[in-house]
C-alpha positions, -999 to +999 in steps of 0.1 A: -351+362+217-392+367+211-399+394+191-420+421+206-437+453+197-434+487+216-462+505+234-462+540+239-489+559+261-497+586+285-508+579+320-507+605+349-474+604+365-488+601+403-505+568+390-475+556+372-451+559+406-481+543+425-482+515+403-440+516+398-437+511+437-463+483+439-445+469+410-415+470+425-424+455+455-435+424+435-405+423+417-420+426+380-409+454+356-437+479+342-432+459+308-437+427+319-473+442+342-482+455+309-479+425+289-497+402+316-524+430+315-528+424+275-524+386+276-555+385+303-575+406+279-567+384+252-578+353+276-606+370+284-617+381+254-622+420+276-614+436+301-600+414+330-617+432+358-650+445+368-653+482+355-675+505+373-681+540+390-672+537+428-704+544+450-693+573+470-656+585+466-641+612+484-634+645+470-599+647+456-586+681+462-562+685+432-590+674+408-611+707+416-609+740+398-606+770+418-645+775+416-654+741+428-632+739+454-646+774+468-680+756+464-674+728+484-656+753+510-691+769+512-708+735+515-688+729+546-696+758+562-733+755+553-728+725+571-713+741+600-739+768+605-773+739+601-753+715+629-740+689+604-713+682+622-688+650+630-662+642+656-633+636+642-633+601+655-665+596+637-647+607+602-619+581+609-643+548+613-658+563+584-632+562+560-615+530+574-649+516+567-657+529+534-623+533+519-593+515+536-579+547+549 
């Protein structure tokens, strides 16, 4: 047997079941994702994959303190009161377009 070195880190455990049930789906244990990750970057000589901020991503409600969230309540009512307003079908092709969902 090869040896090998252990890894230890944090990630946020929403992201790690994400990525557990993609991984699962594909057949490859979290170890073995993690070591193709690092041989790539050692291939690579970086990062293999384009790194950058996404253009305009939704606001994600567990990331907001209790004062931004009131905030962006008011924003939507703001909204409300000048007109700004969307049917709901609108929203949809919107964020099929824009974000897969």
């Amino acid at each position: 047997m090869a040896r090998t070195a252990s890894i230890f880190t944090r990630v946020e455990p929403s992201i790690k079941e994400q990525a557990e049930e993609v991984l699962d789906q594909l057949g490859i244990p979290m170890s073995n994702a993690v070591g193709m990750f690092l041989r790539q970057v050692v291939l690579q000589r970086g990062i293999p994959f384009e790194m950058k901020l996404p253009g305009n991503a939704p606001t994600v409600f567990g990331a907001l303190t209790k004062e931004q969230f009131a905030a962006e309540i008011n924003k939507g009512l703001s909204d409300i009161d000048a007109g700004r307003v969307y049917s709901a079908e609108r929203i949809e092709e919107e964020m099929d377009r824009d974000f897969g969902v």
